[in-house]
N, C-alpha and C positions, 0 to 999 in steps of 0.2 A: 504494500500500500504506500505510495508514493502524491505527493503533492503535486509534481512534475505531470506537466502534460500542455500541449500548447495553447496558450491562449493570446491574448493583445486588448488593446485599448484605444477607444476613441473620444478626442475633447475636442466639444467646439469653443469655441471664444469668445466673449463679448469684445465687440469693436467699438469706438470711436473716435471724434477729433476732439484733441484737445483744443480749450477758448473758444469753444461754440454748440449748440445745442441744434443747430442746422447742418447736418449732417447726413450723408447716404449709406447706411452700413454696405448694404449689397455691393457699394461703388467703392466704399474702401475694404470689404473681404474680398476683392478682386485686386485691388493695390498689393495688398497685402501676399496674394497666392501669388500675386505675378513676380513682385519682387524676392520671391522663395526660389520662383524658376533658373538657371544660369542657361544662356544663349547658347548653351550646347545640348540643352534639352529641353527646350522651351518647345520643338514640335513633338512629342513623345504624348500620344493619345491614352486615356485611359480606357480598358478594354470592356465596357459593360455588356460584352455579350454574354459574360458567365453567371451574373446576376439574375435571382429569380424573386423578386422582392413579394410577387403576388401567392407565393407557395406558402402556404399556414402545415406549422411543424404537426394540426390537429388533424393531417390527411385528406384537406380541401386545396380548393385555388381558388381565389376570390378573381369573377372576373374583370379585365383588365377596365369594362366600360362601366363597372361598378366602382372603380376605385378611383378615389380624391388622385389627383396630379403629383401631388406631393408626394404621394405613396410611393409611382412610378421613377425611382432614382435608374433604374435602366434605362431611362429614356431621358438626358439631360441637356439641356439646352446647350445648342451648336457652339462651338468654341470655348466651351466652358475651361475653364486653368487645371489641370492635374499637374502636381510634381512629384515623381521619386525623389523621396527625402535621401540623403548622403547614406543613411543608416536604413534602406530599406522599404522606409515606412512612405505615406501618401498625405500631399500637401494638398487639400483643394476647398471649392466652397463649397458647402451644403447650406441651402435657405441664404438665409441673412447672415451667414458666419461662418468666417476663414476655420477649417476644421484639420487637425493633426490626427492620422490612423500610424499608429505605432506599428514596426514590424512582428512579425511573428513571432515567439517566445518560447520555452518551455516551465518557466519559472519564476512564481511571483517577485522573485523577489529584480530579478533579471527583468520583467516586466515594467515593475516601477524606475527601473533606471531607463528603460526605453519610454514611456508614458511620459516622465518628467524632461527627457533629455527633448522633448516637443515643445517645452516651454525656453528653452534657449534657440532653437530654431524657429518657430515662431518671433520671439522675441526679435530675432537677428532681421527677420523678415520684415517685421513692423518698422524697424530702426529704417530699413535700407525703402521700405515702402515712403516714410516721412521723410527721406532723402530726395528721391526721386518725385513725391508731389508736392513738396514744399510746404503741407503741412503737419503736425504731429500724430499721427497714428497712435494709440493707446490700446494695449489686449489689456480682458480681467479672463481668468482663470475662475470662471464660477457659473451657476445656476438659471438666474434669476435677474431678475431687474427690480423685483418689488413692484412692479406694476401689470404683472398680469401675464408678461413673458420669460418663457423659460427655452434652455437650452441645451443639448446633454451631455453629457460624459457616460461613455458605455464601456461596458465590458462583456468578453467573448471569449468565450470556451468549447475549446472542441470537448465531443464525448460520443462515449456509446451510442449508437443509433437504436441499438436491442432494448436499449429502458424504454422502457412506456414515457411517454411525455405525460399523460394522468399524473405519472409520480415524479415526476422533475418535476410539474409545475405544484403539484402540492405541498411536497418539500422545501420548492425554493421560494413557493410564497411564505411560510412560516420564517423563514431565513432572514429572507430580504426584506418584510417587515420588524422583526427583530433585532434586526443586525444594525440600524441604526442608531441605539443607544452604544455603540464604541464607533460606529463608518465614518456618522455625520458630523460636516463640515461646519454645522450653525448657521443661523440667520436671523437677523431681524428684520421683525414683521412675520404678521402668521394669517395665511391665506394669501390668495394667488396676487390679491391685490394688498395687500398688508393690511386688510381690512381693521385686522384685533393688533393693535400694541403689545408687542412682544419677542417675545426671541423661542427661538424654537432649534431644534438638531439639527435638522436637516433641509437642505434649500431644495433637493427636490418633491418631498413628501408629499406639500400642495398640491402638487399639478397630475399627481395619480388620480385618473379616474374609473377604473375599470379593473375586473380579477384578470382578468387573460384577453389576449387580441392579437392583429394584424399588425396593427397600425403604431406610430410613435410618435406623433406631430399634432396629434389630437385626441382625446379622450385617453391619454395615455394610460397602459397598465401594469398592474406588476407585474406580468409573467406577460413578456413578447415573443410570438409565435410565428416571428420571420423566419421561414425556414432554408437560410442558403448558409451549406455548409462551407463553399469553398476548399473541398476538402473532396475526399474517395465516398462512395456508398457507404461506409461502414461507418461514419460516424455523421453527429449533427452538429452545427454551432449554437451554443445556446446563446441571446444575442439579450444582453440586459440593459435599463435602459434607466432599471429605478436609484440609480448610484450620484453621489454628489462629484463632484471637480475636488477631490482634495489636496491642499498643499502640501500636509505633513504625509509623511513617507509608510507612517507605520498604520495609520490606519486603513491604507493605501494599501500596504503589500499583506494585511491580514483581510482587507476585504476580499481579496484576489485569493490568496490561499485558503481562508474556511469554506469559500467558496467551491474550490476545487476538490478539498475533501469532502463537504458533503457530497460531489458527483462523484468522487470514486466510492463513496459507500454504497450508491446508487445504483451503480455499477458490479457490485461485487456481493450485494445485498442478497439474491437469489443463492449463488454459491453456497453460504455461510447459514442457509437458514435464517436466517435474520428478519424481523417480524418490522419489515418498512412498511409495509401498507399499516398496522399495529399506528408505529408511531407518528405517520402521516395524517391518518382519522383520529389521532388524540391530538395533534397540534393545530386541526382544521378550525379557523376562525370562523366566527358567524357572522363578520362582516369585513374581510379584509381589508377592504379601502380606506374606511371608516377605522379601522386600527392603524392603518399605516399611519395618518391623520393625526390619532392620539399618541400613538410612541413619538411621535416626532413634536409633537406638541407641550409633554409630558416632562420636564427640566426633573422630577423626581425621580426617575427613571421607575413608578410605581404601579401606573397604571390599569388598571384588572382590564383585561380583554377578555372578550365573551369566547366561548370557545362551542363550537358544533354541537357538539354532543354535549352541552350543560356544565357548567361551571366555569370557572375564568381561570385566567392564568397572565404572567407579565412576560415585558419583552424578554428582561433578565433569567426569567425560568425557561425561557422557550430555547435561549442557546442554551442555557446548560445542559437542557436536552439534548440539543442538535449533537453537542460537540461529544456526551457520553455515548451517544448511539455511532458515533466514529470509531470510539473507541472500542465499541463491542465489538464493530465488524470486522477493525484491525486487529484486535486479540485473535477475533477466531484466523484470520487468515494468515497474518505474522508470526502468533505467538504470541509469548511475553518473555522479559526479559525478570532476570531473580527481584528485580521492585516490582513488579506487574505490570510496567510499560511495556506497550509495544514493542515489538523490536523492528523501528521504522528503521525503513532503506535506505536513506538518506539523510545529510544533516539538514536541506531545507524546509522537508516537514519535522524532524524536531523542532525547528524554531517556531514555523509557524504555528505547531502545535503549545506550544511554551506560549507563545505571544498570547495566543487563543484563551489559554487560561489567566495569564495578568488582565488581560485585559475584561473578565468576567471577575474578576479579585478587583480592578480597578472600577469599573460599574457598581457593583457590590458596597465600597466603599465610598464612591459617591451616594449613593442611594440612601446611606445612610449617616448623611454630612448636612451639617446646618448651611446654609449659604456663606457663613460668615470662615466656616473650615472649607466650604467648597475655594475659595479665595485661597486658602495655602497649600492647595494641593499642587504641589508644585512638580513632583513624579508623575503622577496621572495625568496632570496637563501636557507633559512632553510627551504623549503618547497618544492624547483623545483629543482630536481637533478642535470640536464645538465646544470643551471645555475652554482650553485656551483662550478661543475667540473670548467666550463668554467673561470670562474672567480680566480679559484687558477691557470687553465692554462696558463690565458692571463696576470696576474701580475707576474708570469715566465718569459713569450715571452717577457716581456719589459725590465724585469731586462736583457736578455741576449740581448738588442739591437735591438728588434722586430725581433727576430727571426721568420726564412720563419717556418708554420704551420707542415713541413716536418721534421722537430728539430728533431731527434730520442730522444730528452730528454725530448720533448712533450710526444712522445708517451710511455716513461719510466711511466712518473706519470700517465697516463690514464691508464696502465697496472696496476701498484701499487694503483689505490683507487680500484680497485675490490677484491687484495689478502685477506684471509680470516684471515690469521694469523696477530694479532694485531703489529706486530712486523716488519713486510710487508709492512702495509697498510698504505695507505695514509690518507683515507677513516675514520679510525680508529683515526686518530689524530683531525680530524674536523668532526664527530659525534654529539660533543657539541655543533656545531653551525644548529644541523637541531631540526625540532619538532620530537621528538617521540610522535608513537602510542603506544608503548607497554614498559613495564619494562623491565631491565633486570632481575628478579627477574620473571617475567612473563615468559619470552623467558626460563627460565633454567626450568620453569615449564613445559611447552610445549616440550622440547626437551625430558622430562623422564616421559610423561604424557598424554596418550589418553583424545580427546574432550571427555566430557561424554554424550554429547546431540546427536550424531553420533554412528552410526554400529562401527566406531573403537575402541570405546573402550573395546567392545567386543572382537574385533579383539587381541588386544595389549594386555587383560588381560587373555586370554584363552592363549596366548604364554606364558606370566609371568608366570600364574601358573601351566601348563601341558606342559611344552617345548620338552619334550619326545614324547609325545603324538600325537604331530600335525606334520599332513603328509603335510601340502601344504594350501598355503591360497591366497585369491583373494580378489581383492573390494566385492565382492560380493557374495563369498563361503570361507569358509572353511571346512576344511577334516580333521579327526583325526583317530589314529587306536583307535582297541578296548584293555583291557589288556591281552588280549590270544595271539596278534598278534604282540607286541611291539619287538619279536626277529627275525622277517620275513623282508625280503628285499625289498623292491618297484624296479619293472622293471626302469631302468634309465631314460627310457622316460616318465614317470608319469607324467602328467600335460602338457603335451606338444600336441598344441591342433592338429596339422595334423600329429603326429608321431602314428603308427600302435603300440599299449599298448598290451601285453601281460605278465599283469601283475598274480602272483601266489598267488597271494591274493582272500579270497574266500569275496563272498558280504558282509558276514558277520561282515570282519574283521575292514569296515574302515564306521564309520560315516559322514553324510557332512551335515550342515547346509546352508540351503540358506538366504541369507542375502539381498537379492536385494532391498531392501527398506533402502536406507539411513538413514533415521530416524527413523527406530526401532532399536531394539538392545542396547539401550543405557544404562546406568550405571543405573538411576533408574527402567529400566525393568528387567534387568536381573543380577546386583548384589545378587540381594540375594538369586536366586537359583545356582548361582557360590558358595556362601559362602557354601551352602548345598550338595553340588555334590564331590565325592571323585575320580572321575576323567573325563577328556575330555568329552568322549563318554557320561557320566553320565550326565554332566553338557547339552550339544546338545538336549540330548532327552529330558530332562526336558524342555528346551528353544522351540523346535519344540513343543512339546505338550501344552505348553500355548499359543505358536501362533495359 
């Protein structure tokens, strides 16, 4: 039982101009992608023929003339900015907001170094964007705006396709309801428009409306049933959507990791005898939404949630649960070791395991803190995001006379710990007081540097060295031409997956590798027939022919 298995990350960004309130976001998340691109791969198409956005993981297809526009990201307007990030990953716009997809990973904590190393490329992009139009570009790294819009940060996990989705989504709604008393980011104001004066966990909890669905840009819910794996038949991506932007690291690489153990229990749950449906129908809420709502609302972290089947329970019993039913399935499948742990495969689920428990020792001990002790919690703070916020907020509110939670200069600082610019940020100034997972020295590796145990560094190194050559790439395909074709034009709709291609390109002219196996592709498979190959095409057909 191992915490390893690939996943990644996606943030979108709040944009603006600084010194004015007349502003285009869509016009500056286009500054902002374009100045990401470098004139060696500014024509490099993204591939959305492999995307199936209308495929529900529930065994339907919603159809295409039933569904909102917005749904339809396979179909995205002509010229739109894609850039391969240096590290693999994908720079472009989604809606109104420059958006960073992290390259493929196997390891939370590996994750968070690629997820964060997006906010220095980003950054660098916004800089060179305010360069180039002459006025200041500003990212925030968050949620919310407090007036009604919101934006995401996702996470995605490959996994078994053999689990029933019934029990991923039953499990992972108790989870991800839950799991916000240690994930969430904080926020002030409570409801989508800050209706109530307040501060609350989580900035996305709001704007959850629904148990399960298609869709992600409206009535959003906690359990999304887009189903494109980018991947082989054998597995599915489980594609989340309910997660906040967080700054600190740790709550970051344990959201990602308890995450991941619950899906291998999920996974291995059948083998072990182990009574998941048992403990899925004992953790079934009688109104998830409506609980997501109150844990995130809930600063005592005490809350009774109604539960299905009669009686209540809180968010803090519902991981304990989660994480001892990990623990069963790992005993049966591991072993134990002479203290009765696990005998885990690896060191980085010991830690995440280890985190998993401080930080239900850390909840526990808020839970049962006056405000006035919540204030010197100065270990749990370096660990639990919204506390922190909370805590520079509320020693704020007192210095100005217990200012009402409505303060606009509340909500200045909750604005200011998300900017990305160190000079902005608040965020930036008390860093030092949280744990780091990762270096900075790591982080700057990551940002100019493909995982090499993942398909991207394939990806990210075939751009490096034939940037000419590549017609268009995807998680899971890339296209290059051949060298008799590199002065020919591709139809502008190239890549575009419901646009009618009539492209003047003969078969000949364009190679495509398929990549659909996350896990191959990796630097010690295929450096060395890169080193050997004098161009794209050359280097493809070498790689297909030893697959």
């Amino acid at each position: 039982m191992s915490v390893l298995r690939v996943m990644g990350t996606e943030t979108e960004y709040a944009v603006s101009q600084a010194g004015t309130s007349h502003y285009q976001p869509v016009q500056l998340s286009f500054d902002v992608v374009g100045a990401a691109a470098s004139a060696e791969q500014r024509h490099i198409r993204w591939d959305y023929r492999q995307e199936d956005p209308v495929n529900d993981a529930r065994g339907t297809r919603l159809d295409r003339a039933a569904a909102r526009p917005d749904m339809l990201t396979d179909a995205p307007q002509l010229n739109i900015t894609n850039v391969i990030a240096p590290n693999g990953g994908r720079i472009y716009v989604d809606h109104a907001h420059p958006e960073y997809s992290a390259p493929e990973t196997i390891d939370p904590f590996e994750t968070v170094a690629y997820d964060h190393a997006g906010d220095r490329l980003m950054l660098a992009a916004a800089r060179q964007a305010s360069h180039i139009t002459g006025h200041t570009v500003v990212l925030h790294r968050n949620n919310v705006d407090g007036k009604g819009a919101s934006w995401g940060t996702h996470e995605n996990y490959m996994m078994r396709r053999s689990v029933p989705f019934d029990d991923v989504a039953g499990l992972m709604t108790a989870h991800f309801v839950s799991r916000q008393i240690w994930a969430g980011s904080g926020r002030v104001g409570i409801g989508e428009h800050s209706e109530t004066a307040g501060y609350q966990l989580s900035q996305r909890a709001d704007y959850i409306h629904a148990k399960i669905g298609l869709q992600t840009t409206f009535d959003r819910p906690i359990i999304n049933t887009r189903d494109e794996s980018h991947s082989t038949g054998e597995y599915r991506r489980l594609h989340v959507i309910v997660g906040d932007a967080n700054r600190m690291e740790t709550p970051q690489a344990l959201k990602l990791g308890a995450t991941s153990m619950l899906l291998w229990a999920l996974e291995h749950a059948e083998e072990t005898d182990f009574d998941m449906r048992g403990l899925i129908e004992g953790l079934r809420l009688a109104d998830p939404v409506g609980a997501m709502h109150t844990v995130s609302h809930d600063l005592s972290l005490n809350a009774e949630l109604a539960l299905e089947q009669g009686g209540t329970t809180t968010a803090w019993q519902m991981q304990v649960r989660l994480r001892a039913a990990v623990y069963a399935v790992a005993a049966i499948v591991l072993g134990t070791d002479t203290a009765g742990e696990p005998a885990w495969e690896d060191r980085q689920t010991r830690n995440i395991m280890a985190m998993w428990g401080q930080a239900l020792a850390d909840t526990a001990a808020i839970r049962h803190a006056s405000a006035d002790e919540r204030l010197a919690m100065r270990d749990e703070a370096g660990r639990i995001e919204w506390l922190l916020k909370w805590q520079l907020l509320e020693k704020m509110r007192r210095r100005l006379g217990n200012t009402a939670w409505n303060d606009p200069r509340l909500a200045a600082i909750d604005l200011s710990w998300a900017a990305l610019d160190p000079v902005r940020s608040i965020y930036a100034k008390v860093e030092s007081q949280t744990e780091r997972m990762v270096t900075d020295q790591q982080l700057d590796q990551a940002a100019s540097a493909a995982p090499q145990t993942t398909r991207a560094w394939l990806r990210a190194e075939l751009v490096r060295r034939f940037p000419a050559e590549i017609v268009a790439a995807s998680w899971s395909h890339i296209t290059v031409r051949t060298a008799d074709s590199l002065r020919n034009e591709l139809d502008a709709t190239y890549g575009n997956a419901s646009a009618a291609q009539s492209t003047g390109f003969r078969q000949c002219d364009l190679v495509s590798l398929d990549m659909s196996d996350p896990l191959r592709f990796t630097q010690a498979e295929t450096a060395q027939l890169l080193e050997q190959a004098n161009s794209a095409a050359q280097a493809l057909d070498a790689i297909a022919g030893r697959s």
